[in-house]
VMD Tcl script that draws the C-alpha trace (Angstrom):
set ca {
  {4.87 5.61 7.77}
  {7.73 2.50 8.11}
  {9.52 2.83 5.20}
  {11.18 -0.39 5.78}
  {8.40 -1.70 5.91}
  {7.06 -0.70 2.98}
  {9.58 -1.41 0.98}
  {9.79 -4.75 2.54}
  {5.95 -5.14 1.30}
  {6.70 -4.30 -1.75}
  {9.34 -7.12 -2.12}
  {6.68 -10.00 -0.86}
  {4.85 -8.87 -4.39}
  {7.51 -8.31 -6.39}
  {8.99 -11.70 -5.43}
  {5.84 -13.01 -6.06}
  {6.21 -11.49 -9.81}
  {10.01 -12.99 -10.53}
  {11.30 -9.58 -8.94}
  {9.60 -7.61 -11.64}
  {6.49 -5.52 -12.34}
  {5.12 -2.03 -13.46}
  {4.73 0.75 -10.92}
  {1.46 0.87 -11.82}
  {1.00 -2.95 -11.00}
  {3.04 -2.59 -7.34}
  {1.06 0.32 -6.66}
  {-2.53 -1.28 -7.20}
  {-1.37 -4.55 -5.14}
  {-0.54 -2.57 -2.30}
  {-3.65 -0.51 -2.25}
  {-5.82 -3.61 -2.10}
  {-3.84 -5.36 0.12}
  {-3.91 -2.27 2.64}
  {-7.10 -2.37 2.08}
  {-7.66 -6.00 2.58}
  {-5.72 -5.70 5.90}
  {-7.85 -3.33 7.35}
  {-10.93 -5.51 6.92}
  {-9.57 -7.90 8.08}
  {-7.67 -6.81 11.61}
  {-8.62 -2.94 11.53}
  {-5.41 -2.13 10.58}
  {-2.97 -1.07 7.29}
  {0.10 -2.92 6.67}
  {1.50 0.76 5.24}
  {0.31 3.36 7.23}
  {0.17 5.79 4.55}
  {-2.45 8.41 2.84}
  {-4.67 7.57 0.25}
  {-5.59 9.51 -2.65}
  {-7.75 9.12 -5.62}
  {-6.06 9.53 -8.51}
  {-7.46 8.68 -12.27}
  {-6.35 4.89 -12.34}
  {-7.21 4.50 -9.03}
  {-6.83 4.87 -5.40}
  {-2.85 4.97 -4.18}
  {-0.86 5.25 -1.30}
  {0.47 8.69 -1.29}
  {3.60 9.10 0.01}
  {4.69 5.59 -0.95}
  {4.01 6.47 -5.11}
  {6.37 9.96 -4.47}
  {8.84 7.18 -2.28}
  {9.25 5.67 -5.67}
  {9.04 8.61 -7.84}
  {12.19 9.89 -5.77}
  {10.56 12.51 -4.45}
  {10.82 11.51 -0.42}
  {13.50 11.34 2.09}
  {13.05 7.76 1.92}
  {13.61 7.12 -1.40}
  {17.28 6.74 -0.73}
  {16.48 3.64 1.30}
  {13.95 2.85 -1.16}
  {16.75 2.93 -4.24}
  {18.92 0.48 -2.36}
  {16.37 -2.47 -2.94}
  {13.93 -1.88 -5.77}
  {15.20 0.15 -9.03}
  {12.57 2.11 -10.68}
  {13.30 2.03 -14.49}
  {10.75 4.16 -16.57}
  {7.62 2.22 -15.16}
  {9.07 -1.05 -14.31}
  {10.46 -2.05 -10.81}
  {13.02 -4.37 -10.07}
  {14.17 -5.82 -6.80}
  {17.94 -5.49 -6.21}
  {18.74 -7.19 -2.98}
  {15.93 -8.42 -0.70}
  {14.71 -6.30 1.43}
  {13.53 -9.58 4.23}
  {10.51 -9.49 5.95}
  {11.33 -8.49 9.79}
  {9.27 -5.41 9.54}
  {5.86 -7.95 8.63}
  {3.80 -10.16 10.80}
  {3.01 -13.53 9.41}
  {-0.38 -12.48 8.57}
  {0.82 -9.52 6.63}
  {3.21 -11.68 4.62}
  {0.14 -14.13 4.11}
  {-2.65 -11.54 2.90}
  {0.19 -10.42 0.42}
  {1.13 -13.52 -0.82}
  {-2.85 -13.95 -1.54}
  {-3.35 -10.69 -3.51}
  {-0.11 -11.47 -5.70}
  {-1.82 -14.51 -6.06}
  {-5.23 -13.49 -6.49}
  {-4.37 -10.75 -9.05}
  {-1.36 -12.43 -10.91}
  {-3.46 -14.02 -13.88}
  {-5.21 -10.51 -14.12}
  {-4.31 -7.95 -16.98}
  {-2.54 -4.83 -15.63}
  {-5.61 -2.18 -16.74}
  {-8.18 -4.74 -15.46}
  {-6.47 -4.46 -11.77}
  {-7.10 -0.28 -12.35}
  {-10.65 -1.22 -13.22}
  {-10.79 -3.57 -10.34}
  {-10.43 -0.98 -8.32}
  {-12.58 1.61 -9.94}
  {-15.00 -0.57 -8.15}
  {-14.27 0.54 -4.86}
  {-16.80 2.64 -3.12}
  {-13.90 5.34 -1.93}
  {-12.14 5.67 -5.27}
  {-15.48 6.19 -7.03}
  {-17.00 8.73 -4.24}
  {-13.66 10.93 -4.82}
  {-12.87 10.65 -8.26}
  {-10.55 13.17 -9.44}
  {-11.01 12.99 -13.18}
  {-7.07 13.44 -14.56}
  {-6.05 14.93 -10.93}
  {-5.95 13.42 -7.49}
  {-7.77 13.95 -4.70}
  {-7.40 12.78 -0.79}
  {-9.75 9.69 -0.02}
  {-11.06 10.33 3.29}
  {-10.40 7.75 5.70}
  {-13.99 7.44 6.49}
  {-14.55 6.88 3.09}
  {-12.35 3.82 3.23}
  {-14.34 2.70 6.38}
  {-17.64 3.08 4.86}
  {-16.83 1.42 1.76}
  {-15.78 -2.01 4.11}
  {-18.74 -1.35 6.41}
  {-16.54 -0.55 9.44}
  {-18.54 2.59 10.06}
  {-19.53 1.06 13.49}
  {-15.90 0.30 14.64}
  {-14.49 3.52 13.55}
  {-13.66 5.32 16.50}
  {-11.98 1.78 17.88}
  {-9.98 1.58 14.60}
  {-8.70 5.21 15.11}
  {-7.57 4.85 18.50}
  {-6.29 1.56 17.07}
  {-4.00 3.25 14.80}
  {-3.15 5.97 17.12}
  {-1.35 3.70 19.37}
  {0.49 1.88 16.45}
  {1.76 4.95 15.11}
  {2.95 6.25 18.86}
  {4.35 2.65 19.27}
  {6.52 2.75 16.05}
  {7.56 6.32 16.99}
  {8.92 4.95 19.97}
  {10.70 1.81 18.55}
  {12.22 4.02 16.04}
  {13.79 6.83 18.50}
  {14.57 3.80 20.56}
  {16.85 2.71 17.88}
}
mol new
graphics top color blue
foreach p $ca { graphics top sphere $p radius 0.5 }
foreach p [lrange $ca 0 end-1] q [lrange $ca 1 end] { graphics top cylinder $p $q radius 0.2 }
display resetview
């Protein structure tokens, strides 16, 4: 996972929101645009587990990023400020780390979503195929990525998506060792 880049995701919705919004909010957004993404090009903006947890599907290690519980919530803390549930952009992070597309799809789901009560986003995505297939009750539970791919009817391209994200990950392991 690019931390920088998530947290640089994270900004294009907060922005989005006046620099301001639950946890709970940020978290959802970023699910379904991750989501969206994939659809879309076959591939996350946050490369990042998901689980199934009882409001809802989230990106793993991004949710214990802002929980400090991660190595990179020290970068993390620099930008956004987590106080009690609400998060609040300090400086901006920029957007070098996102294509143009990325930046697009999450201006649309800020947009898409912004009118929308907080819970009825969690319902929203109650909805999805994967969340309900693993539903954890009150704990959380790893949504299998096939899961994910059978819910958006990318069953057919899976083994294309796979390699797909195999050779991102191996290409941003070798940007980031290259400096």
């Amino acid at each position: 996972m690019h931390h920088l880049k998530t947290i640089q995701a994270a900004g294009v919705l907060l922005a989005k929101h006046q620099g301001r919004m639950t946890q709970l909010r940020l978290l959802k957004l970023l699910y379904i645009a991750n989501r969206e993404s994939l659809r879309e090009t076959g591939a996350f903006i946050i490369d990042d587990r998901v689980v199934a947890m009882e409001h809802g599907p989230v990106l793993s290690h991004t949710y214990d990023t802002i929980k400090n519980q991660t190595s990179d919530s020290l970068e993390w803390n620099r930008f956004i400020r987590r106080e009690g549930f609400t998060l609040e952009v300090l400086q901006d992070p920029g957007i070098s780390k996102l294509s143009k597309f990325e930046i697009e799809l999450l201006d649309r789901v800020a947009d898409d979503f912004a009118a929308m009560e907080e819970w009825k986003v969690v319902d929203h995505t109650h909805k999805f195929p994967e969340w309900a297939k693993n539903n954890p009750g009150s704990s959380s539970k790893a949504i299998p990525f096939e899961d994910i791919l059978s819910a958006l009817g990318l069953e057919a391209s899976a083994a294309e998506i796979r390699e797909h994200l195999k050779l991102s990950r191996e290409l941003e392991r070798r940007a980031e060792r290259a400096g």
